[in-house]
C-alpha positions as CSV (number, residue, x, y, z in Angstrom):
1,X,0.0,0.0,0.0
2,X,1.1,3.5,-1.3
3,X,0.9,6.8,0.9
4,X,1.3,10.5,-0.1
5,X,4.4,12.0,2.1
6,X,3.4,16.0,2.5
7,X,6.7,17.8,1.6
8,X,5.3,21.1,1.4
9,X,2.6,23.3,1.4
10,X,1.1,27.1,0.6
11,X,-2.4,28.4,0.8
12,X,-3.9,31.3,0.2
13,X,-6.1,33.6,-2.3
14,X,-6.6,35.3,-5.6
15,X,-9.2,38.1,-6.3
16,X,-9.4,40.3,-9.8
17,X,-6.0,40.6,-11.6
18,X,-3.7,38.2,-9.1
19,X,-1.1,36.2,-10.2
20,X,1.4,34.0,-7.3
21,X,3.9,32.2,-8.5
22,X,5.9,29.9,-6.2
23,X,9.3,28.9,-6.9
24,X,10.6,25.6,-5.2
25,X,13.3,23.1,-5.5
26,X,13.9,19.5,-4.6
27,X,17.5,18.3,-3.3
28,X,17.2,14.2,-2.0
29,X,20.2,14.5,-0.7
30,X,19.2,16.5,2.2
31,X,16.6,14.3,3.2
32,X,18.3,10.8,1.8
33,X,16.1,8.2,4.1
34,X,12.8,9.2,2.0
35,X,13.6,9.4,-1.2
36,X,14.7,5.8,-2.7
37,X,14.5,5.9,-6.7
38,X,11.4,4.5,-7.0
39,X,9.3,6.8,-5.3
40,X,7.1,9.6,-7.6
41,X,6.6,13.1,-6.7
42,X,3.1,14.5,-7.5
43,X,2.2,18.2,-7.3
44,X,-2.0,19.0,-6.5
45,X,-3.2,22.6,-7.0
46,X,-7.3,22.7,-5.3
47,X,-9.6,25.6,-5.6
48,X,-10.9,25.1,-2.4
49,X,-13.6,27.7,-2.4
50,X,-17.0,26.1,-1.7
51,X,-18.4,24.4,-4.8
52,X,-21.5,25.9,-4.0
53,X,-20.2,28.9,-6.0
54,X,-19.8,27.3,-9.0
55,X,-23.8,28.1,-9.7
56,X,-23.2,31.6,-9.8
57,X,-20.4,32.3,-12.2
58,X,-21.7,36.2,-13.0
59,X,-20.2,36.9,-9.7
60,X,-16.9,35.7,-10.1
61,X,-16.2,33.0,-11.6
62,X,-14.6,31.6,-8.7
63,X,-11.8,30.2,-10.8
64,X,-8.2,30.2,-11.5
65,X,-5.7,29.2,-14.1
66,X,-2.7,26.6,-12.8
67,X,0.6,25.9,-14.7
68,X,3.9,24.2,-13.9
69,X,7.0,24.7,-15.5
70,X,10.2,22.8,-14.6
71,X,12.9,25.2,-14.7
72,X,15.4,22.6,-13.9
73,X,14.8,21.2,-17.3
74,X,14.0,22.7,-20.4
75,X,13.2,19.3,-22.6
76,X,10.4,18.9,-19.9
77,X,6.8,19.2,-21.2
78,X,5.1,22.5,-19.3
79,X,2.0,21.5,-17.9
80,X,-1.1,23.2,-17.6
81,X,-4.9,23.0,-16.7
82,X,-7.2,25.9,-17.5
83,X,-10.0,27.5,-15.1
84,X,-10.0,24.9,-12.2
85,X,-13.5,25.4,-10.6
86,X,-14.4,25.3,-7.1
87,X,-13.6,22.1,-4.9
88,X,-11.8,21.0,-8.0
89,X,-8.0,19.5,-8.1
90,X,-5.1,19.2,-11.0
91,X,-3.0,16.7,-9.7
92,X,0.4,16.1,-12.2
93,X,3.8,14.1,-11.9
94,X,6.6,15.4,-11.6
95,X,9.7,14.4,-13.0
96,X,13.3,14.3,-11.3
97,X,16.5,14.5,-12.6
98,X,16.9,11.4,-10.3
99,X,14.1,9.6,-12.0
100,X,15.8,11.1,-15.8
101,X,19.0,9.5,-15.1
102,X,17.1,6.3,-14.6
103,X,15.7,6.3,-17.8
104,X,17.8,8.3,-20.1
105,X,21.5,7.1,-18.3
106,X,24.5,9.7,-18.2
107,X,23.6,12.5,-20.4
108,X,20.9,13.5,-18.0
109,X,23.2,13.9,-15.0
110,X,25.4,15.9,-17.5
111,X,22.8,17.8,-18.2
112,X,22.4,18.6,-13.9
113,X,26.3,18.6,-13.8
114,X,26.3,22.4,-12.5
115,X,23.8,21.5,-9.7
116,X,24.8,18.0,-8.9
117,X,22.7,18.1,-5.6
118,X,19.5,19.9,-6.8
119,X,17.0,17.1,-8.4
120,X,14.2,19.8,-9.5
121,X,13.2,22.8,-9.5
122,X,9.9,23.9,-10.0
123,X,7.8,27.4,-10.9
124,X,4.1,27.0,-10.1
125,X,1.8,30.3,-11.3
126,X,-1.6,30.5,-10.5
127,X,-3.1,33.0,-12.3
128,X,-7.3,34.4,-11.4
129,X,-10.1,34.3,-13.8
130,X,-12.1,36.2,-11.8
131,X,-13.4,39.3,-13.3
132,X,-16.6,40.1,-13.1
133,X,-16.4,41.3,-9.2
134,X,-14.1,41.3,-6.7
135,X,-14.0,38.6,-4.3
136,X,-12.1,36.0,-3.8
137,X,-11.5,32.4,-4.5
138,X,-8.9,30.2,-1.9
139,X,-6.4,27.7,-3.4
140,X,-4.1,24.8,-2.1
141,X,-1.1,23.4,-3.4
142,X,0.7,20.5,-2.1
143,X,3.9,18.6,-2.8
144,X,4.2,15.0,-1.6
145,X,6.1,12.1,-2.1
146,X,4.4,8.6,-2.8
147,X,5.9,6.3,-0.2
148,X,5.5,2.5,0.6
149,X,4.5,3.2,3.9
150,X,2.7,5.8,5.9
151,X,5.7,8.4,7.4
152,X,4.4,11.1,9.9
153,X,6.5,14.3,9.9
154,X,6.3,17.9,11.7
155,X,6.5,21.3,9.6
156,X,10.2,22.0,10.1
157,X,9.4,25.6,9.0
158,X,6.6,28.1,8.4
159,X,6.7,31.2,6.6
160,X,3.4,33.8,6.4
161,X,3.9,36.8,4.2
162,X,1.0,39.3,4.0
163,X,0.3,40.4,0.6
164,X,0.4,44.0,0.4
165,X,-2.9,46.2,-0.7
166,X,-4.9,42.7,0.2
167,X,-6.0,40.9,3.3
168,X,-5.2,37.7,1.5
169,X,-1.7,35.9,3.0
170,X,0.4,33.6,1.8
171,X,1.1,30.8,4.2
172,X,3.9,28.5,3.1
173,X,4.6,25.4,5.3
174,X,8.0,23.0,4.7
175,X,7.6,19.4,5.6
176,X,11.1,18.5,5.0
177,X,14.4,19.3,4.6
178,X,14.9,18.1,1.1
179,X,12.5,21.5,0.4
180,X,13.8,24.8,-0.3
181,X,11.0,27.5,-0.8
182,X,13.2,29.4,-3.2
183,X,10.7,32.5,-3.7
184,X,6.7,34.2,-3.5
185,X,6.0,36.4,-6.7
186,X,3.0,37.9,-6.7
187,X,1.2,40.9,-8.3
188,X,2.5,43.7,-6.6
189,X,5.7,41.9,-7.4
190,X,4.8,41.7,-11.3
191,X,2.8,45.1,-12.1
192,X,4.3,47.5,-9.4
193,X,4.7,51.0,-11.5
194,X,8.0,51.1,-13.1
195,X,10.2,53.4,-11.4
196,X,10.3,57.2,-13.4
197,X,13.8,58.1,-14.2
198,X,15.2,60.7,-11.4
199,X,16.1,63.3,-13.8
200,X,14.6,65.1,-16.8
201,X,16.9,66.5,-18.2
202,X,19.3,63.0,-18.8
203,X,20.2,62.7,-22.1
204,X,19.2,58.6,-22.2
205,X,15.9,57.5,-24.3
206,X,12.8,56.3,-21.2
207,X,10.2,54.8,-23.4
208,X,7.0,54.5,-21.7
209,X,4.9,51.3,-23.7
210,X,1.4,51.6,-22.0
211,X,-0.5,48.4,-22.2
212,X,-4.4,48.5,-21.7
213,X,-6.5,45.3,-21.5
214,X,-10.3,45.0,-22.9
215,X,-13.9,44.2,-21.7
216,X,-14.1,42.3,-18.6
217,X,-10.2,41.9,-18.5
218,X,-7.5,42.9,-16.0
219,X,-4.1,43.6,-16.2
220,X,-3.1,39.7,-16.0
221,X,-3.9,39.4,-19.6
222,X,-0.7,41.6,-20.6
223,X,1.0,39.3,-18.3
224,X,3.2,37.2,-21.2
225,X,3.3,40.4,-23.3
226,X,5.0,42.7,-20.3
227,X,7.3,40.6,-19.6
228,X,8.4,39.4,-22.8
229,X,9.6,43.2,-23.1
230,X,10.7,43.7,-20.1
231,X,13.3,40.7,-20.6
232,X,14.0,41.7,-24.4
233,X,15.0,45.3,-22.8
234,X,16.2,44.6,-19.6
235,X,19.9,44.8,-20.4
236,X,20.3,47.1,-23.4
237,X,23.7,48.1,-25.2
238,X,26.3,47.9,-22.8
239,X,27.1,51.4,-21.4
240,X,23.1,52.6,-22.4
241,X,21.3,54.3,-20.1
242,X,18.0,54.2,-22.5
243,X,15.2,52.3,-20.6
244,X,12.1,50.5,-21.8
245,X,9.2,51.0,-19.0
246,X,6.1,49.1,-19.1
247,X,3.5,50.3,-17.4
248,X,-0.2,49.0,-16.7
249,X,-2.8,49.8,-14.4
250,X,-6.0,48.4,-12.6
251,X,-8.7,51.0,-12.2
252,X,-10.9,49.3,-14.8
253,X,-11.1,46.1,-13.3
254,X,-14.7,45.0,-13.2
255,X,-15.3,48.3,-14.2
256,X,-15.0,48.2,-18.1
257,X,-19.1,48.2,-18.8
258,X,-19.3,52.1,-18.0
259,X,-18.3,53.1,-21.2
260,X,-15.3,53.8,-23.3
261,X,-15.4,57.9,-22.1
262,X,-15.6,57.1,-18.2
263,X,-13.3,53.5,-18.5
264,X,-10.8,55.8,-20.5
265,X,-10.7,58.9,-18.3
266,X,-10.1,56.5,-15.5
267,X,-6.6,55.0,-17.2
268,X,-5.8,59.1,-18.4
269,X,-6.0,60.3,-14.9
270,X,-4.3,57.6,-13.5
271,X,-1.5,58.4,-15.8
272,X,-0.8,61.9,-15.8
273,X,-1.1,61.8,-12.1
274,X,2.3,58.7,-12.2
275,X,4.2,61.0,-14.9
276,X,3.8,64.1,-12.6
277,X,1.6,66.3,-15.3
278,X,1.8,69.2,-15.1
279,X,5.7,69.4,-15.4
280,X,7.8,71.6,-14.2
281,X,10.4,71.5,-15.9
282,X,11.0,68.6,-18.6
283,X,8.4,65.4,-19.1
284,X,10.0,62.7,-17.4
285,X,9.9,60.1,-20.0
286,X,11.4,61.2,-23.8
287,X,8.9,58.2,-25.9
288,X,5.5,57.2,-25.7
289,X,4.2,54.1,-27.0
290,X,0.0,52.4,-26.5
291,X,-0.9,48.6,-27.0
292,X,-4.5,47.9,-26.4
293,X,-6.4,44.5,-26.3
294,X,-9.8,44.6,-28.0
295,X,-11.9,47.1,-26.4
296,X,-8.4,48.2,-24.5
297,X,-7.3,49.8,-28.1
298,X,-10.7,52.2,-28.5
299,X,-9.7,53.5,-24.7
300,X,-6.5,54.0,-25.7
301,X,-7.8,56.4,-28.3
302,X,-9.9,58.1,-26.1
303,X,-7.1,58.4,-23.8
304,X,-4.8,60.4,-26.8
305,X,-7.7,62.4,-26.9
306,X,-8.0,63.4,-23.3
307,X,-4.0,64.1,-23.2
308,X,-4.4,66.1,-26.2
309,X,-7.4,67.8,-24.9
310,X,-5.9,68.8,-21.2
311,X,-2.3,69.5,-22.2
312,X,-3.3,71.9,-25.3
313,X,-1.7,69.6,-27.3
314,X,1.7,69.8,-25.3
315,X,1.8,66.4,-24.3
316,X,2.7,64.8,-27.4
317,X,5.5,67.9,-28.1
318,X,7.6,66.9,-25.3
319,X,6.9,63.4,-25.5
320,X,7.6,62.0,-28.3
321,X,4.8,59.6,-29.8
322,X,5.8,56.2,-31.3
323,X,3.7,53.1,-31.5
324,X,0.5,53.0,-31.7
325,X,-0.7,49.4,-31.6
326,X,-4.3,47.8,-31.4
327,X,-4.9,44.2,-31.1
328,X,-7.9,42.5,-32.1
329,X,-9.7,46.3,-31.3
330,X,-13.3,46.6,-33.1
331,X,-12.3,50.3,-34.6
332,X,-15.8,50.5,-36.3
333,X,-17.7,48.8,-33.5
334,X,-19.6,45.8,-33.1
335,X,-21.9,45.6,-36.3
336,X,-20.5,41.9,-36.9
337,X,-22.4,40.6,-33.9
338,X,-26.0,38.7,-35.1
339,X,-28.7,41.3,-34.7
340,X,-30.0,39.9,-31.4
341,X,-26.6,40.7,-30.0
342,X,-26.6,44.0,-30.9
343,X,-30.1,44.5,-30.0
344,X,-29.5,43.1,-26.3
345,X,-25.5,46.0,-26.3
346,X,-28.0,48.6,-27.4
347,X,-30.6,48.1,-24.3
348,X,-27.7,48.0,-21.8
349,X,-26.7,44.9,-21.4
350,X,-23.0,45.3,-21.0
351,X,-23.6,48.8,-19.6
352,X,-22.4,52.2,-21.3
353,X,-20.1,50.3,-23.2
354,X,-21.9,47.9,-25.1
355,X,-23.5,50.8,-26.5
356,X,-20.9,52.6,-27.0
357,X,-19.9,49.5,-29.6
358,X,-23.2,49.6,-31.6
359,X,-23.0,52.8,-32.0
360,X,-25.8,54.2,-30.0
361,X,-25.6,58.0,-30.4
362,X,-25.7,60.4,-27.5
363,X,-23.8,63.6,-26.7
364,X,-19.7,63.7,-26.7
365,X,-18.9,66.9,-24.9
366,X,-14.9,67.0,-25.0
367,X,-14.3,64.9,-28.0
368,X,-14.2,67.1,-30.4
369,X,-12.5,70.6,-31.2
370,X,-15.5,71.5,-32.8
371,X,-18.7,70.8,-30.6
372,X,-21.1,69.0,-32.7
373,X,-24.6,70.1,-32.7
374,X,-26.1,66.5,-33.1
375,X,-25.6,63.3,-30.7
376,X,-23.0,60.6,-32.8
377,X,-21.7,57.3,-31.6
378,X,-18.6,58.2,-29.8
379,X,-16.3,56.0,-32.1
380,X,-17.6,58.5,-35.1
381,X,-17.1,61.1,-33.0
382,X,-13.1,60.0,-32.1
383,X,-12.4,59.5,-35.8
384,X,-13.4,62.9,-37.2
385,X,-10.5,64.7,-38.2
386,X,-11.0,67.6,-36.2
387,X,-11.5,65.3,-33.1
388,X,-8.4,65.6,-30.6
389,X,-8.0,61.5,-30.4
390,X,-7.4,61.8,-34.3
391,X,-5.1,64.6,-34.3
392,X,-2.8,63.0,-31.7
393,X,-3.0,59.5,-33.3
394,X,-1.6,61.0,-36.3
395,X,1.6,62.3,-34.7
396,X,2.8,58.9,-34.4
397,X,5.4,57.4,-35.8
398,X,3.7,54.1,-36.5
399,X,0.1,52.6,-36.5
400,X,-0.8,48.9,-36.5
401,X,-3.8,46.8,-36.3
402,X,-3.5,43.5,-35.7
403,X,-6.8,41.2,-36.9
404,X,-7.6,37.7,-36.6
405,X,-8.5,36.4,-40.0
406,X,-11.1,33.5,-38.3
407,X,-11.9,32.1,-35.0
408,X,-12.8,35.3,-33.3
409,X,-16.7,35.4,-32.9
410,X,-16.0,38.2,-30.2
411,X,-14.5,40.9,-32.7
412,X,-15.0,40.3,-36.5
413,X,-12.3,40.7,-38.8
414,X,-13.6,43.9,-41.0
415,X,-13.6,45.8,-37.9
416,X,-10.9,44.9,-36.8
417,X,-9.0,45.8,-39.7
418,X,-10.4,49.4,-40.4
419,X,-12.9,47.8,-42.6
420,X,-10.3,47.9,-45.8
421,X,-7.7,44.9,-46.5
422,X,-5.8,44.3,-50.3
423,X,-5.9,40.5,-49.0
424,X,-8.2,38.4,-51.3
425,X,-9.8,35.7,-49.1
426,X,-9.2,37.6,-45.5
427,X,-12.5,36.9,-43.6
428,X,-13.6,33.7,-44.4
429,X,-13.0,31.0,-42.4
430,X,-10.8,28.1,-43.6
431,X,-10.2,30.0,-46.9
432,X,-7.0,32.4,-46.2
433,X,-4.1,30.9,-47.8
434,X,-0.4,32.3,-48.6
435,X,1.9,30.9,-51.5
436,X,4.6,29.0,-49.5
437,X,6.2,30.6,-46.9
438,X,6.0,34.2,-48.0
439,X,4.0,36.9,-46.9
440,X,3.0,40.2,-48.5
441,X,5.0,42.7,-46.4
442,X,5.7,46.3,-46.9
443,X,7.5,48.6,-44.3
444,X,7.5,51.6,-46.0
445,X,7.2,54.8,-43.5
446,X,4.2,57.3,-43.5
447,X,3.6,59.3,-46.5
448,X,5.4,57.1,-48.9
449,X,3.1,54.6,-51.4
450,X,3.9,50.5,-51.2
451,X,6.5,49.9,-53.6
452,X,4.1,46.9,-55.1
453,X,0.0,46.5,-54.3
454,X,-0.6,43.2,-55.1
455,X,-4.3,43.0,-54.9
456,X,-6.6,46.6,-54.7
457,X,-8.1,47.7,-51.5
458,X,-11.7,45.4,-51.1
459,X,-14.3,44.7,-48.7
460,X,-13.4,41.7,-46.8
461,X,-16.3,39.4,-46.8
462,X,-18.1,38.9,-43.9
463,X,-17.4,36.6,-41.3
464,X,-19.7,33.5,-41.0
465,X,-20.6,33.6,-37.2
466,X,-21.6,29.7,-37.2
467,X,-18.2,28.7,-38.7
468,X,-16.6,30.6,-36.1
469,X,-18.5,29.2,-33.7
470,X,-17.6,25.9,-34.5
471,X,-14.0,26.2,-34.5
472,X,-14.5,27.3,-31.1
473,X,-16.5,24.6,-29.7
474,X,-14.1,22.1,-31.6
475,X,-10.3,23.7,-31.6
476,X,-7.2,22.1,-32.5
477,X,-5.5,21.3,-29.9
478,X,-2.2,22.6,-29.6
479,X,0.7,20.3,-30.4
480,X,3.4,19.3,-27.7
481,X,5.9,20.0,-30.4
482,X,5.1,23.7,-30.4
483,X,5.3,24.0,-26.3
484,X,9.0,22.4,-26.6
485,X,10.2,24.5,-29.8
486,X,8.7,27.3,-30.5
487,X,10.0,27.9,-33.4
488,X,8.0,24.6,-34.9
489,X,4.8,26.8,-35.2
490,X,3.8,27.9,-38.4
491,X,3.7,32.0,-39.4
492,X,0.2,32.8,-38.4
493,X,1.0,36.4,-40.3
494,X,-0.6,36.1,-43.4
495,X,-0.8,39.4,-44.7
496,X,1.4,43.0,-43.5
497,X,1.3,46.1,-45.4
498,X,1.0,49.8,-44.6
499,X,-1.8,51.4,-46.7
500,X,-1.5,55.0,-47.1
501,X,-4.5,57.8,-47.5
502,X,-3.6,57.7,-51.6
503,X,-4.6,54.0,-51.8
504,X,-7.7,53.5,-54.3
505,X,-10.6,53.2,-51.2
506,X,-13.6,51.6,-52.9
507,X,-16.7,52.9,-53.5
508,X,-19.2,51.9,-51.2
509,X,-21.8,49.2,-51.9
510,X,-24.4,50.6,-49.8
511,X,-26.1,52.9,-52.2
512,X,-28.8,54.9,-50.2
513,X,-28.7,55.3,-46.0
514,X,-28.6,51.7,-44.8
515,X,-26.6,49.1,-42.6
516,X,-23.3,49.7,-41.9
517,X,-23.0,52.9,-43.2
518,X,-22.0,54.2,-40.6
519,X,-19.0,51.8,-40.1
520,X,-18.0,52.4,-43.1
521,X,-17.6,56.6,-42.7
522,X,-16.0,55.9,-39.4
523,X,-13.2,53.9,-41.4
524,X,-13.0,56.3,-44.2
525,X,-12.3,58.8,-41.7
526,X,-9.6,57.1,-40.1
527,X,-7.8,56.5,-43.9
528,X,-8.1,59.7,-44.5
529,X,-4.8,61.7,-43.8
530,X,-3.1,59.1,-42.2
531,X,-1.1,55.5,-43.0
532,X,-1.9,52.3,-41.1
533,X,-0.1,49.4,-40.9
534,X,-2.1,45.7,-41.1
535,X,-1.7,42.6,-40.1
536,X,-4.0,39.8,-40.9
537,X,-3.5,37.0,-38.3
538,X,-4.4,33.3,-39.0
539,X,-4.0,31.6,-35.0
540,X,-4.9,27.9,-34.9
541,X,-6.6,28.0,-31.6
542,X,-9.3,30.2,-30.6
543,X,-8.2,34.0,-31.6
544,X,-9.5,36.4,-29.6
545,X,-7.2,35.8,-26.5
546,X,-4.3,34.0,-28.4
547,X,-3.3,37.1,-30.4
548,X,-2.4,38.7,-26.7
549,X,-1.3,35.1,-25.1
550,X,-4.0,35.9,-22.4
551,X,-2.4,33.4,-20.8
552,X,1.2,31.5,-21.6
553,X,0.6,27.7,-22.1
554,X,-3.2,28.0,-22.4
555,X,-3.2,30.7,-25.4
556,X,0.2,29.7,-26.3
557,X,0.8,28.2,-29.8
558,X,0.7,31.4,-33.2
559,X,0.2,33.9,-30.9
560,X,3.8,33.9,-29.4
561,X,5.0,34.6,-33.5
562,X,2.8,37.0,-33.2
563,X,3.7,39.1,-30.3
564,X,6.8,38.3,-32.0
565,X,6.5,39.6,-35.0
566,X,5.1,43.0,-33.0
567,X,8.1,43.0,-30.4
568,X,10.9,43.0,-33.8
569,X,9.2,45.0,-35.9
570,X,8.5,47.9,-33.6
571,X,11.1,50.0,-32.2
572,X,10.7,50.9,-28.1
């Protein structure tokens, strides 16, 4: 008979936004009477919030998102298990370099050669999928040891950390000495505010990269994304001062329903407030670049605006404006959705801001230079040229839109894109193809025409909703052979090219006032004095939180290339 040997131990909670992350490692040695090679090491992560919750998942959910990654070796398979509901458990082997050395013989212990005495080492993140309120949801995890006989043993140490800006704490309990709790990450830890540089007047380059997540999201979603930059800029050229600083925030969590004006204002104010404006003497950063998720890129407009608006336009003078970068961001709204959808946005049903994406029309005091004498949807009323959102979106350097081709019932592809794409095909499910490897690419700056159009500006078709659907209900699964090499996965960017104000628009096709019209003028108007960069995205796994890699393993797969492909070809 078998029993479970406890080796160690933490509890404690998640709420809106949280992400822990326990570090621990495993050294036999130090503990030499329990660990004969035959025994198996098993890690279990609970959610041990009452199941009764799991009836009510509008006011939570009361779930969370559980990964392991052996950091001890990288040829191991990560493992992963997404949403774990309440009273639930994931319960997963782990694997030793003792137990390697079994099976694979000398070049595993070479492999371990430069820590002969450590036989694993583990990272365990648990990341929350709460989001609709903010309460919280308890967890468990447990390392044990599966022994031939039952072995009794005292914690030989206890470590309690409170969390701070929560009344959550971590409690951490070592059952043995062969344990080392190595380190507690957790979100104040992850998304604390960059630190501003000290002086203004240094001659070193601060980019600021603002990252803004979307409806019912927090700032956990950018979690793969921020640090992918951090880590691509942490060093720099030796001797460099410059510094990349990524910066998020979480005043909109829960909050996003109230609309893009008040959601928006809530992430402005928040940021002029940490950069100090009004300045004294010199801004405190020299670069300013925006990344927004979905309904995160339509509040990042708003929030151009608003810094143009307050600052008379200084803002963007002393700061220079680089990137401006929307992922999977429905620019003309919501007019993909079937027309009980829309129906059910435009009588409230996510709040301010599901009208705000079918267009509802209602006054937009502030938006404007010119105050318009009728009510307009408030995305018409950002993409008039006069507007102060447009005017500061067209002092930057660069403009991309990232759009998923298919699997994205949440934001449709023609809205997505700015409505016009020179890609033949793009929209339909299952029928976007490239010729071999290549892709249609052109990097040339603002101003100046593509060197070569290979296909005129269209109307992408529409999206078939039920096709999309399907692919969601039925996805592929991800192949192991992508989680090992990443470099295995095939380019899911299918089509990039700038398009410039004297590309041939099409005429519309709607001939008198009818559907869509309005979508359409809303595009038009953003085409019209400025260039824009696309990128049509083809993910093989459901889109609409791949193309940000809402969460590492889970969403993992095409949208790494393509956070990628945005990381090299945008300068911060």
């Amino acid at each position: 008979m078998t029993n479970l040997k406890k080796l160690w131990r933490a509890t404690s909670s998640l709420t809106t936004g949280d992400v822990h992350r326990h570090t621990i490692s495993l050294s036999p040695l130090l503990d030499p009477a329990l660990f004969p090679s035959t025994n198996r090491l098993f890690l279990k992560v609970t959610n041990t919030t009452s199941p009764l919750y799991n009836a009510v998942p509008l006011a939570g959910p009361y779930q969370f998102t559980a990964s392991c990654m052996d950091e001890h070796s990288q040829a191991t398979m990560p493992k992963f298990f997404s949403r774990i509901m309440c009273g639930n458990s994931w319960k997963i082997e782990l694997s030793t370099s003792q137990a390697e050395h079994e099976r694979n013989g000398p070049t595993a212990q070479q492999a371990n050669a430069d820590q002969p005495d450590v036989a694993g080492k583990w990272r365990i993140e648990l990341v929350s999928e709460v989001v609709f309120s903010k309460v919280n949801v308890s967890y468990e995890v447990e390392l044990s040891l599966e022994t031939a006989e039952h072995i009794l043993g005292a914690p030989l140490d206890e470590d309690t950390t409170a969390l701070s800006n929560s009344d959550s704490v971590i409690s951490s309990t070592i059952f043995s000495p062969s344990i080392s709790h190595l380190k507690t990450t957790t979100t104040s830890d992850i998304f604390r505010p960059p630190p501003l540089p000290t002086t203004s007047l240094s001659p070193s380059k601060h980019h600021f990269v603002v990252l803004t997540h979307g409806l019912h999201g927090t700032q956990a979603d950018f979690l793969y994304l921020r640090e992918a930059i951090e880590n691509q800029y942490a060093a720099g050229e030796e001797g460099s001062t410059d510094r990349v600083l990524v910066w998020t925030c979480d005043v909109n969590h829960t909050l996003t329903e109230h609309g893009i004006k008040v959601a928006g204002l809530r992430i402005a104010e928040r940021l002029m407030a940490y950069l100090g404006w009004p300045w004294a003497d010199a801004a405190p950063i020299t670069h300013i670049s925006f990344i927004g998720h979905s309904f995160g890129g339509l509040l990042n407009l708003f929030i151009l605006g608003h810094l143009q608006r307050v600052s008379d336009g200084q803002f963007f003078l002393q700061i220079r404006p680089v990137n401006f970068i929307t992922l999977a961001t429905p620019w003309c709204g919501s007019f993909e959705l079937p027309w009980i959808a829309k129906q059910a946005l435009a009588l409230g049903m996510l709040g301010q801001t599901g009208k705000d994406l079918v267009l509802c029309q209602h006054r937009n005091d502030g938006i404007r230079e010119e105050l318009a004498m009728d009510d307009e949807p408030i995305l018409l009323a950002m993409a008039h040229p006069d507007s102060y959102a447009h005017r500061a979106l067209r002092m930057f350097g660069q403009r991309t839109v990232y759009a998923n081709t298919e699997w994205d019932p949440t934001v449709g592809f023609r809205t997505s894109i700015l409505w016009y794409c020179g890609m033949e095909g793009a929209g339909e499910s299952g029928e976007v193809t490239r010729a071999g490897s290549k892709v249609n690419v052109d990097k040339t700056v603002d101003g100046v025409p593509p060197s070569c159009l290979t296909n005129p500006l269209i109307h992408p078709p529409p999206t078939s909703l039920f096709s999309q659907l399907r692919n969601i209900l039925r996805p592929n699964p991800i192949p192991d052979q992508w989680l090992l090499d990443p470099s295995a996965i095939p380019n899911p960017i299918i089509h990039d090219r700038v398009y410039v104000p004297t590309d041939d628009v099409p005429a519309t096709k709607w001939k008198s006032k009818c559907r869509n019209e309005i979508e359409e003028e809303i595009a038009r108007l953003w085409h019209s004095d400025m260039a824009f960069r696309k990128v049509c995205v083809r993910l093989h796994s459901p889109a609409h939180e791949g193309i940000v890699v809402r969460r590492r393993w889970v969403n993992g797969g095409g949208g790494w290339n393509v956070l990628a492909h945005l990381m090299r070809e945008h300068a911060f």
